[in-house]
N, CA, C and O of each residue as an XYZ file, in Angstrom:
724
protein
N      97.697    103.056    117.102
C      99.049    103.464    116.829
C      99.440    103.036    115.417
O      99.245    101.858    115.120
N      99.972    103.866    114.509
C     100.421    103.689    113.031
C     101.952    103.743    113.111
O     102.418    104.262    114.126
N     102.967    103.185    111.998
C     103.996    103.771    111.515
C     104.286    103.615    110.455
O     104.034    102.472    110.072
N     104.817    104.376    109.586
C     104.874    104.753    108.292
C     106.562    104.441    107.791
O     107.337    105.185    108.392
N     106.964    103.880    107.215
C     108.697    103.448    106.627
C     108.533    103.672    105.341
O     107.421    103.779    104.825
N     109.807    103.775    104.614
C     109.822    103.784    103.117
C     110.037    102.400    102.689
O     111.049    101.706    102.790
N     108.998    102.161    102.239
C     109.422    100.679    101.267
C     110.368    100.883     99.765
O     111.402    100.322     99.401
N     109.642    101.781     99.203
C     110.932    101.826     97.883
C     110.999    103.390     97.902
O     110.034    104.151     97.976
N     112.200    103.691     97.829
C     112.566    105.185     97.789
C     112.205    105.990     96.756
O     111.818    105.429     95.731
N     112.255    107.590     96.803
C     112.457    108.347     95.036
C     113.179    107.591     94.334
O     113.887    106.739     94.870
N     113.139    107.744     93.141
C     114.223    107.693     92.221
C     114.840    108.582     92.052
O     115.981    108.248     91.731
N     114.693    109.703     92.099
C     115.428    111.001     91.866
C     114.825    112.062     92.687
O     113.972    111.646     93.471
N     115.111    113.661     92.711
C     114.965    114.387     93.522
C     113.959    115.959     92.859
O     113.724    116.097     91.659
N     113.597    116.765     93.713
C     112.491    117.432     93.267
C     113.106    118.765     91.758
O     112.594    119.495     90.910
N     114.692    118.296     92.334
C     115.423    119.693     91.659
C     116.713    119.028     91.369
O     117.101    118.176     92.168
N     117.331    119.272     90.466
C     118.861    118.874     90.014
C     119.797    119.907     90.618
O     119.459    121.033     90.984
N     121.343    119.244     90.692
C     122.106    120.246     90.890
C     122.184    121.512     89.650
O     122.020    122.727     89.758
N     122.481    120.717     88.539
C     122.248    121.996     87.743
C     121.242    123.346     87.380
O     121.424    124.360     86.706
N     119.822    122.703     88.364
C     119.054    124.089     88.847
C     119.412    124.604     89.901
O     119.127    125.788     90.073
N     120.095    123.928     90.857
C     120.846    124.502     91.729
C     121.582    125.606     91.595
O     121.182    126.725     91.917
N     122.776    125.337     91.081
C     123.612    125.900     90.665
C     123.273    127.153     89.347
O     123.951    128.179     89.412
N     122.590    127.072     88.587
C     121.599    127.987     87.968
C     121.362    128.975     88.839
O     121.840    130.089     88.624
N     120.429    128.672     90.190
C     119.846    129.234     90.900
C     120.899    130.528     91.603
O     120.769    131.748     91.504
N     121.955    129.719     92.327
C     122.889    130.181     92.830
C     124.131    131.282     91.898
O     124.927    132.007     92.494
N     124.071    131.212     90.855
C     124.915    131.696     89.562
C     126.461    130.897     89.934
O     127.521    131.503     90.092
N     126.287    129.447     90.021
C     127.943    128.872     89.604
C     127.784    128.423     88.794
O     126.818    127.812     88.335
N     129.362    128.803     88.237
C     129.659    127.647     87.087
C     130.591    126.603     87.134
O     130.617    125.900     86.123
N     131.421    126.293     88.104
C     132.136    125.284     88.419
C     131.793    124.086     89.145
O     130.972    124.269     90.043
N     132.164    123.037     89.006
C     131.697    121.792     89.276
C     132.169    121.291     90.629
O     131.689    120.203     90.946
N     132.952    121.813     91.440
C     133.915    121.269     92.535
C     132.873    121.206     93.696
O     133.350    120.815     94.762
N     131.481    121.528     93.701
C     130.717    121.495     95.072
C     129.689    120.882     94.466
O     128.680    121.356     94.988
N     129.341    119.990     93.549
C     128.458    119.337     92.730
C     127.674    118.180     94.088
O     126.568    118.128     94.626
N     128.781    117.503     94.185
C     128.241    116.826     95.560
C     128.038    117.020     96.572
O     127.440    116.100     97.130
N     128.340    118.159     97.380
C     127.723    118.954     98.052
C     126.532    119.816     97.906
O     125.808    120.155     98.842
N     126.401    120.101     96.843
C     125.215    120.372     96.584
C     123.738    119.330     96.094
O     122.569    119.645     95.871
N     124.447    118.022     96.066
C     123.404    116.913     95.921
C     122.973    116.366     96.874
O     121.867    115.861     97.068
N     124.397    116.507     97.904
C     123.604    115.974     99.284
C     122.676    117.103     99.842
O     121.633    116.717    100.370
N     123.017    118.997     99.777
C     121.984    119.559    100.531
C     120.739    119.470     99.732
O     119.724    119.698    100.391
N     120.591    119.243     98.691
C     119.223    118.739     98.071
C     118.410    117.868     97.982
O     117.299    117.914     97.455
N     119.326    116.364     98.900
C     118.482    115.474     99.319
C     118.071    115.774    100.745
O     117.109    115.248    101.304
N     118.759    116.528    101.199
C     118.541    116.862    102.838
C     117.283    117.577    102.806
O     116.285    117.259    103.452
N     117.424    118.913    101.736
C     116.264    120.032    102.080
C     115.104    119.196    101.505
O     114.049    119.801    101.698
N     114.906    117.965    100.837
C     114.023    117.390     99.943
C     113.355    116.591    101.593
O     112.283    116.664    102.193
N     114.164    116.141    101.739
C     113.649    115.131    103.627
C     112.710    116.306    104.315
O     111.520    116.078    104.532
N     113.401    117.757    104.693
C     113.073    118.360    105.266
C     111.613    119.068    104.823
O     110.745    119.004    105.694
N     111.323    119.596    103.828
C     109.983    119.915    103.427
C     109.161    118.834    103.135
O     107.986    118.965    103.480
N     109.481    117.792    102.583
C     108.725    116.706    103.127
C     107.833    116.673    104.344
O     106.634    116.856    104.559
N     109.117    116.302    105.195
C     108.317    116.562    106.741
C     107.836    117.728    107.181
O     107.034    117.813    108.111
N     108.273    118.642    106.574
C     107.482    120.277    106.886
C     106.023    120.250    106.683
O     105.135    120.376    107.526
N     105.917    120.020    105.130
C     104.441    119.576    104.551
C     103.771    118.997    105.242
O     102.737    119.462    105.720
N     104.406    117.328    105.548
C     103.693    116.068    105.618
C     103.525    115.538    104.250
O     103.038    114.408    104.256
N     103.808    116.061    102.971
C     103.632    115.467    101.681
C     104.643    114.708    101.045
O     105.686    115.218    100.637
N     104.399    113.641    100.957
C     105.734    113.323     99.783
C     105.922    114.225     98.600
O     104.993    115.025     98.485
N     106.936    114.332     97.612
C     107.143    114.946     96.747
C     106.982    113.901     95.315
O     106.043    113.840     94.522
N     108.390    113.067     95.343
C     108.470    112.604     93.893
C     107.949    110.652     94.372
O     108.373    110.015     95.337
N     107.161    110.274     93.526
C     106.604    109.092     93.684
C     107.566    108.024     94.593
O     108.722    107.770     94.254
N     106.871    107.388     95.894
C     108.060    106.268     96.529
C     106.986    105.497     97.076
O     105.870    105.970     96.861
N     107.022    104.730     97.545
C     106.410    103.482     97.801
C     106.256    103.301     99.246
O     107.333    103.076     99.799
N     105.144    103.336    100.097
C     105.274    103.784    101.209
C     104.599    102.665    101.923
O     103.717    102.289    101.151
N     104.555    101.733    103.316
C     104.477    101.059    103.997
C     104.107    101.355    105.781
O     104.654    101.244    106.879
N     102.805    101.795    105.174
C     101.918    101.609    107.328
C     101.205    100.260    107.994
O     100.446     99.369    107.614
N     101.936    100.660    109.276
C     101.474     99.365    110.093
C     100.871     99.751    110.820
O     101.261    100.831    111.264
N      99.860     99.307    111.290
C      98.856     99.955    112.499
C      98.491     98.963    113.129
O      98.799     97.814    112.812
N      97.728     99.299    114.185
C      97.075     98.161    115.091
C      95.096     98.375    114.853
O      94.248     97.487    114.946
N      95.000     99.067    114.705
C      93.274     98.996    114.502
C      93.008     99.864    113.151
O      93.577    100.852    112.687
N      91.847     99.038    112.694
C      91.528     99.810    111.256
C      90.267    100.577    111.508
O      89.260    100.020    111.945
N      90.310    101.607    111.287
C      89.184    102.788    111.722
C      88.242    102.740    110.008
O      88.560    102.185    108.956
N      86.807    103.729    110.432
C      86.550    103.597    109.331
C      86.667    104.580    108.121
O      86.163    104.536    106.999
N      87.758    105.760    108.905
C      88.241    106.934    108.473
C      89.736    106.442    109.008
O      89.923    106.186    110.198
N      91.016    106.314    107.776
C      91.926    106.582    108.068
C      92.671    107.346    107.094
O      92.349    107.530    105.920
N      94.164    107.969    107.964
C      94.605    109.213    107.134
C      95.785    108.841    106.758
O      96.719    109.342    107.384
N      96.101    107.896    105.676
C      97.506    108.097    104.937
C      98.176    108.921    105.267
O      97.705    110.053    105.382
N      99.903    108.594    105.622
C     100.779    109.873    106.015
C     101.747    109.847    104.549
O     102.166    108.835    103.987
N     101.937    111.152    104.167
C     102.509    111.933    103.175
C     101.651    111.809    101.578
O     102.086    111.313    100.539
N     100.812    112.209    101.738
C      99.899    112.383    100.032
C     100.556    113.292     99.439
O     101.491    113.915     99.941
N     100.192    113.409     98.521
C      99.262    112.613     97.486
C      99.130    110.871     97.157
O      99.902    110.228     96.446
N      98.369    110.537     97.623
C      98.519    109.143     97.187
C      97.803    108.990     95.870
O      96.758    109.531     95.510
N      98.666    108.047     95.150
C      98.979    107.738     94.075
C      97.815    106.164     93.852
O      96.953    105.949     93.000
N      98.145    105.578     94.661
C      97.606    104.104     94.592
C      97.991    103.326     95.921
O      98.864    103.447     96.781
N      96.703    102.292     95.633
C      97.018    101.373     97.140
C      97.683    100.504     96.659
O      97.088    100.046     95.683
N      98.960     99.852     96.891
C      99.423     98.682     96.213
C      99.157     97.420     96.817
O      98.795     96.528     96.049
N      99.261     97.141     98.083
C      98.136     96.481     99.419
C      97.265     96.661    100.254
O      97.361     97.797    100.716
N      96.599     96.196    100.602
C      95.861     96.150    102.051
C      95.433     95.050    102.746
O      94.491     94.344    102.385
N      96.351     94.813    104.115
C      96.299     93.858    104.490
C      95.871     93.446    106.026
O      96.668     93.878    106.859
N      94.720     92.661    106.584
C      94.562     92.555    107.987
C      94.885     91.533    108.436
O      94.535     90.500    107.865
N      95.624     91.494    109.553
C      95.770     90.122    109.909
C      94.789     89.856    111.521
O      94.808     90.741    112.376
N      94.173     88.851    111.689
C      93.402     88.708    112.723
C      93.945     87.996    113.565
O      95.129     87.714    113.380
N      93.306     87.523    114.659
C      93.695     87.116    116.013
C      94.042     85.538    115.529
O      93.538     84.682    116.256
N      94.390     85.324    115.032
C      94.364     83.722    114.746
C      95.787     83.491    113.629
O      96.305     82.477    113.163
N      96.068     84.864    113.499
C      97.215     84.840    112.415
C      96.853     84.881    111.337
O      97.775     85.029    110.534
N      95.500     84.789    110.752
C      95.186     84.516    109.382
C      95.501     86.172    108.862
O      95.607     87.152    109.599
N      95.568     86.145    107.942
C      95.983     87.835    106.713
C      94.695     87.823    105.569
O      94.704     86.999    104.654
N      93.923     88.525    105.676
C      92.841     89.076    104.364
C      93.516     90.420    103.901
O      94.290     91.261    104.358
N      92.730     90.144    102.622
C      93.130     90.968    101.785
C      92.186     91.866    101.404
O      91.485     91.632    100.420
N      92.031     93.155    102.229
C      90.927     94.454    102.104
C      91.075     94.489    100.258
O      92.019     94.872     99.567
N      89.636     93.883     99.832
C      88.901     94.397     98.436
C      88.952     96.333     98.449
O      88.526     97.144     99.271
N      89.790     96.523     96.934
C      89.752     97.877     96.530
C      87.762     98.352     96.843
O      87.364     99.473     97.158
N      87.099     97.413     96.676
C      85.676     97.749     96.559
C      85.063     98.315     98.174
O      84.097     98.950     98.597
N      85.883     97.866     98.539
C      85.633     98.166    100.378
C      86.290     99.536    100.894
O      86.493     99.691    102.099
N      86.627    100.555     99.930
C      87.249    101.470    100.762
C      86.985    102.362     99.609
O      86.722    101.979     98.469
N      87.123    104.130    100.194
C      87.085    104.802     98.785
C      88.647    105.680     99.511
O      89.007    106.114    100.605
N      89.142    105.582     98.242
C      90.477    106.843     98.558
C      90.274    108.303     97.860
O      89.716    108.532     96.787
N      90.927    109.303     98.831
C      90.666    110.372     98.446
C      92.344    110.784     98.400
O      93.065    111.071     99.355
N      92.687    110.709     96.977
C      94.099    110.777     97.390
C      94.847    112.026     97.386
O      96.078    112.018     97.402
N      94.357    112.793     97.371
C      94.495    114.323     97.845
C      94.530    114.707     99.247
O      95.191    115.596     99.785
N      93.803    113.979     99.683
C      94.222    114.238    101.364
C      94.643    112.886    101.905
O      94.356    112.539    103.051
N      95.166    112.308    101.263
C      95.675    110.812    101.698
C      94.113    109.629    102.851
O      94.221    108.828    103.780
N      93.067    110.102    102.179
C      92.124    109.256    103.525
C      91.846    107.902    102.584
O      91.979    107.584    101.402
N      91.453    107.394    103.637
C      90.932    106.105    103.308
C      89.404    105.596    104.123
O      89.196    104.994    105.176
N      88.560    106.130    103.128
C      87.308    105.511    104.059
C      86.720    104.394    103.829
O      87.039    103.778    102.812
N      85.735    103.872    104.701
C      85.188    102.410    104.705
C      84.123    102.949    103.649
O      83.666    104.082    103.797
N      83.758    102.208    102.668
C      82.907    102.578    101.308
C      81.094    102.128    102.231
O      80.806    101.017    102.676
N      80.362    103.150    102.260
C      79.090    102.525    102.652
C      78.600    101.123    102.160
O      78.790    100.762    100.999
N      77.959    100.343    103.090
C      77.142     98.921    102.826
C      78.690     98.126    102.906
O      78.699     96.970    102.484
N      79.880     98.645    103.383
C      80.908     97.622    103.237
C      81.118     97.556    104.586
O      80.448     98.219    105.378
N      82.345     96.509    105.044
C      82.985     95.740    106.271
C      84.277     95.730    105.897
O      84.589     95.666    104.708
N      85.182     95.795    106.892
C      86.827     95.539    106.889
C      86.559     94.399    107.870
O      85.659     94.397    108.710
N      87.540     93.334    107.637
C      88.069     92.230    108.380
C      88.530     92.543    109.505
O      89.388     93.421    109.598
N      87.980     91.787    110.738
C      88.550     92.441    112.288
C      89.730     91.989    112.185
O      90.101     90.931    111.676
N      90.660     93.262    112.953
C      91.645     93.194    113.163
C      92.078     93.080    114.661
O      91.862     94.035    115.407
N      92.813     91.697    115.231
C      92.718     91.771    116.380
C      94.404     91.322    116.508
O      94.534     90.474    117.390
N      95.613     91.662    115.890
C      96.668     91.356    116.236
C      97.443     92.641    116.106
O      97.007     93.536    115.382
N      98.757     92.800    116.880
C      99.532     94.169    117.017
C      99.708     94.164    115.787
O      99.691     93.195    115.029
N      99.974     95.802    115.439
C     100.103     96.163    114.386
C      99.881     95.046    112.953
O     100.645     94.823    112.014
N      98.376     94.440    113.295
C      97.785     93.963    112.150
C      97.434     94.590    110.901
O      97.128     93.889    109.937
N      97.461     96.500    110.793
C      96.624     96.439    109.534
C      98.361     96.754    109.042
O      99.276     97.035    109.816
N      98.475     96.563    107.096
C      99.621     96.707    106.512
C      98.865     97.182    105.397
O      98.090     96.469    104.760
N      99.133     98.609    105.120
C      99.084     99.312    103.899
C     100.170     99.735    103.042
O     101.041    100.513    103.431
N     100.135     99.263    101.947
C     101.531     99.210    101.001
C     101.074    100.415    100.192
O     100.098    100.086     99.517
N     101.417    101.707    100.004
C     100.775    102.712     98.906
C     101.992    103.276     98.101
O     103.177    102.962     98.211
N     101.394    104.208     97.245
C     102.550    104.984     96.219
C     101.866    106.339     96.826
O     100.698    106.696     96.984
N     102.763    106.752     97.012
C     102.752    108.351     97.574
C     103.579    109.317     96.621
O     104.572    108.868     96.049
N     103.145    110.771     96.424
C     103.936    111.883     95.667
C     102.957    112.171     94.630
O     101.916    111.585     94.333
N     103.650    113.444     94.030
C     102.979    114.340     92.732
C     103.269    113.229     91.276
O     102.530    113.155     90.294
N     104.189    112.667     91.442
C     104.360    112.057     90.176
C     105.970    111.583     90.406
O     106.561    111.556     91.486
N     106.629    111.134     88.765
C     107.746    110.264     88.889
C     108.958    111.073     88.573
O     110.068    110.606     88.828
N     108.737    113.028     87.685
C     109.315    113.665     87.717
C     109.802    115.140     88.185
O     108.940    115.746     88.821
N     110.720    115.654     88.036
C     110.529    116.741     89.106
C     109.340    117.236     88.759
O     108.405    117.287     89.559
N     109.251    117.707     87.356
C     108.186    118.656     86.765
C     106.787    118.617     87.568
O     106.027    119.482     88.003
N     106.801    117.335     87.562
C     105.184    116.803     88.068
C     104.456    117.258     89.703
O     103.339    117.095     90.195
N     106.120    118.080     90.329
C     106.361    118.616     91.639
C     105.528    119.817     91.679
O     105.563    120.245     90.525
N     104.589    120.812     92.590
C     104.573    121.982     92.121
C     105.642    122.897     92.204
O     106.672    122.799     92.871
N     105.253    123.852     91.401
C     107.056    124.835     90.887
C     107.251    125.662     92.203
O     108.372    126.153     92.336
N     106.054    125.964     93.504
C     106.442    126.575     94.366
C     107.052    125.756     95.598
O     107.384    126.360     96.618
N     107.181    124.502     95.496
C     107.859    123.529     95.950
C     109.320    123.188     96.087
O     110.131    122.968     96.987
N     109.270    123.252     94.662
C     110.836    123.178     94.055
C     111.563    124.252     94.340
O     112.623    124.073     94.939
N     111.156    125.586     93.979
C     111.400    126.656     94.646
C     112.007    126.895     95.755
O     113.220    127.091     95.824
N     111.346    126.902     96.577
C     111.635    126.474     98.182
C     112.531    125.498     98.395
O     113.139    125.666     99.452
N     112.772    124.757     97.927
C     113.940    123.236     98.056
C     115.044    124.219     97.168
O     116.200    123.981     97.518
N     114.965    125.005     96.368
C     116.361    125.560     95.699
C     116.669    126.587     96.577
O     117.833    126.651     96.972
N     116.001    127.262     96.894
C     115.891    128.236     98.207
C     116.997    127.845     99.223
O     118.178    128.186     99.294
N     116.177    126.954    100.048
C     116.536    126.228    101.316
C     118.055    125.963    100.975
O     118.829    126.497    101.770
N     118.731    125.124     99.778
C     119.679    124.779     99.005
C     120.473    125.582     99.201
O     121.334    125.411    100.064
N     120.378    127.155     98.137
C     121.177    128.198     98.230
C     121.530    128.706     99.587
O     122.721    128.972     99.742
N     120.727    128.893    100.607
C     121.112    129.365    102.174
C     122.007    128.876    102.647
O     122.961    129.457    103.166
N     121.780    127.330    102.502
C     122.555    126.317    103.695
C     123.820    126.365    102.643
O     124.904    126.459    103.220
N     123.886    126.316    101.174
C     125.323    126.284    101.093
C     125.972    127.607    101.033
O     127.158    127.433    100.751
N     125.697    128.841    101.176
C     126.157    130.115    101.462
C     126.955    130.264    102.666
O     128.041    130.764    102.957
N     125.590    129.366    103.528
C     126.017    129.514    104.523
C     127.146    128.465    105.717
O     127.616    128.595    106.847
N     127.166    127.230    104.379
C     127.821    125.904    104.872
C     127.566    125.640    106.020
O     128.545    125.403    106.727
N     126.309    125.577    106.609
C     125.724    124.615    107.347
C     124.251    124.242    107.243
O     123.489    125.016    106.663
N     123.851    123.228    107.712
C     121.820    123.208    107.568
C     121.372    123.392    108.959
O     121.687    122.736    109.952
N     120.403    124.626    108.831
C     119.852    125.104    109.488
C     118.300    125.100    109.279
O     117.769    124.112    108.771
N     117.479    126.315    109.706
C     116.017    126.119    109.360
C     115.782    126.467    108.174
O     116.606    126.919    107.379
N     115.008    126.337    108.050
C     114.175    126.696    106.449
C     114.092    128.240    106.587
O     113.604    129.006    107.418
N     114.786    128.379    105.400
C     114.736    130.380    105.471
C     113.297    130.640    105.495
O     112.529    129.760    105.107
N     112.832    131.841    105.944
C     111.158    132.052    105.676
C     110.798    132.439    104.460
O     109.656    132.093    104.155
N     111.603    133.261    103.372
C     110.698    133.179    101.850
C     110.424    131.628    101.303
O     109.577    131.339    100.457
N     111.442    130.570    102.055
C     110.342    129.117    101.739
C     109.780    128.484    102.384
O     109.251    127.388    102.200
N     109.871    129.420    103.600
C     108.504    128.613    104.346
C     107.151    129.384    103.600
O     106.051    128.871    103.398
N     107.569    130.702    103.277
C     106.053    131.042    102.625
C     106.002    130.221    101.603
O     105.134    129.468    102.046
N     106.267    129.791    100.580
C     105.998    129.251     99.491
C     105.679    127.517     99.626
O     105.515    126.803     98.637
N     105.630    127.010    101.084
C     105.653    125.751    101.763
C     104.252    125.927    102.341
O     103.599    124.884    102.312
N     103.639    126.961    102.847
C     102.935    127.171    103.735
C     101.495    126.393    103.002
O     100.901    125.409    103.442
N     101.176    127.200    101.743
C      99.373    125.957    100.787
C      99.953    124.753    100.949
O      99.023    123.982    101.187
N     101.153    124.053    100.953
C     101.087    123.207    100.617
C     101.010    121.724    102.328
O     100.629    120.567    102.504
N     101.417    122.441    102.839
C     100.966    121.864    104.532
C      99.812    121.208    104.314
O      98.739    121.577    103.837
N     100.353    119.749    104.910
C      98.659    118.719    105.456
C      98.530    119.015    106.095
O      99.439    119.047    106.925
N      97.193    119.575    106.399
C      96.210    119.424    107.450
C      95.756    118.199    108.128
O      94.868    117.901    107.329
N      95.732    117.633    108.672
C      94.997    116.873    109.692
C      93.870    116.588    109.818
O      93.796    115.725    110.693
N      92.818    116.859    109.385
C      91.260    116.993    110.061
C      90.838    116.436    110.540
O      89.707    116.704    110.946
């Protein structure tokens, strides 16, 4: 069993209001914050649509057994910032970068041949601290991403409520879906 929390959040979001609003053709400012909150909303929501993070945040899994194939939740991963086992005795090691290879495109983490991970014999003993997302700015997002998040944006405030993801961004969501394997 894994769970995944945000340790440090975005800093910012995949799209500004002012592409928003671009998008939409306004020019007045009176729904500015309304339109920042449906852009952090639709930003949550394709997130979890994907399974990908978007803009770089700092991400924190706890698990109970360390496999020798495991699958980071929301890649791109960026970097491991910890790895930590704690064993039946309470003691905590510290998984060597040399002991694992990351593939951070599909978020895995495998056991590196001729290597060992430290047994893990306490609840949710293993603790992986990572950086997840495309990068630290929108740009670094892909543009059919952002897209879809301005999309999603324009509907729900047309339509002043949040609902599903219109389908011209679920198509443009659809390459970008984790797979599982």
């Amino acid at each position: 069993m894994y769970s995944v929390t945000v340790f440090t959040p975005s800093a910012t979001t995949p799209v500004t209001v002012d592409e928003v609003k671009q998008f939409i053709k306004l020019d007045v400012n009176t729904d500015d914050t309304l339109i920042e909150a449906l852009i952090i909303a639709a930003t949550d929501i394709v997130e979890k649509y994907t399974g990908r993070a978007l803009i770089t945040k700092t991400l924190l899994l706890l698990g109970d057994e360390l496999e020798d194939d495991l699958f980071l939740p929301y890649p791109p991963i960026q970097s491991i910032e910890s790895f930590q086992v704690t064993d039946s005795t309470g003691a905590v090691h510290d998984v060597s970068s040399d002991s694992y290879l990351l593939d951070g495109e599909l978020g895995r983490i495998r056991r590196a041949p001729g290597e060992s991970y430290p047994n893990c014999r306490a609840y949710m003993g293993v603790e992986i601290k990572y950086k997840a997302g495309y990068g630290d700015n929108p740009a670094d997002v892909p543009q059919a991403i952002r897209e879809a998040i301005k999309r999603i944006v324009a509907k729900w405030y047309e339509d002043r409520t949040i609902g599903e993801i219109p389908l011209e961004s679920e198509a443009l969501l659809v390459p970008y879906i984790q797979n599982w394997v």
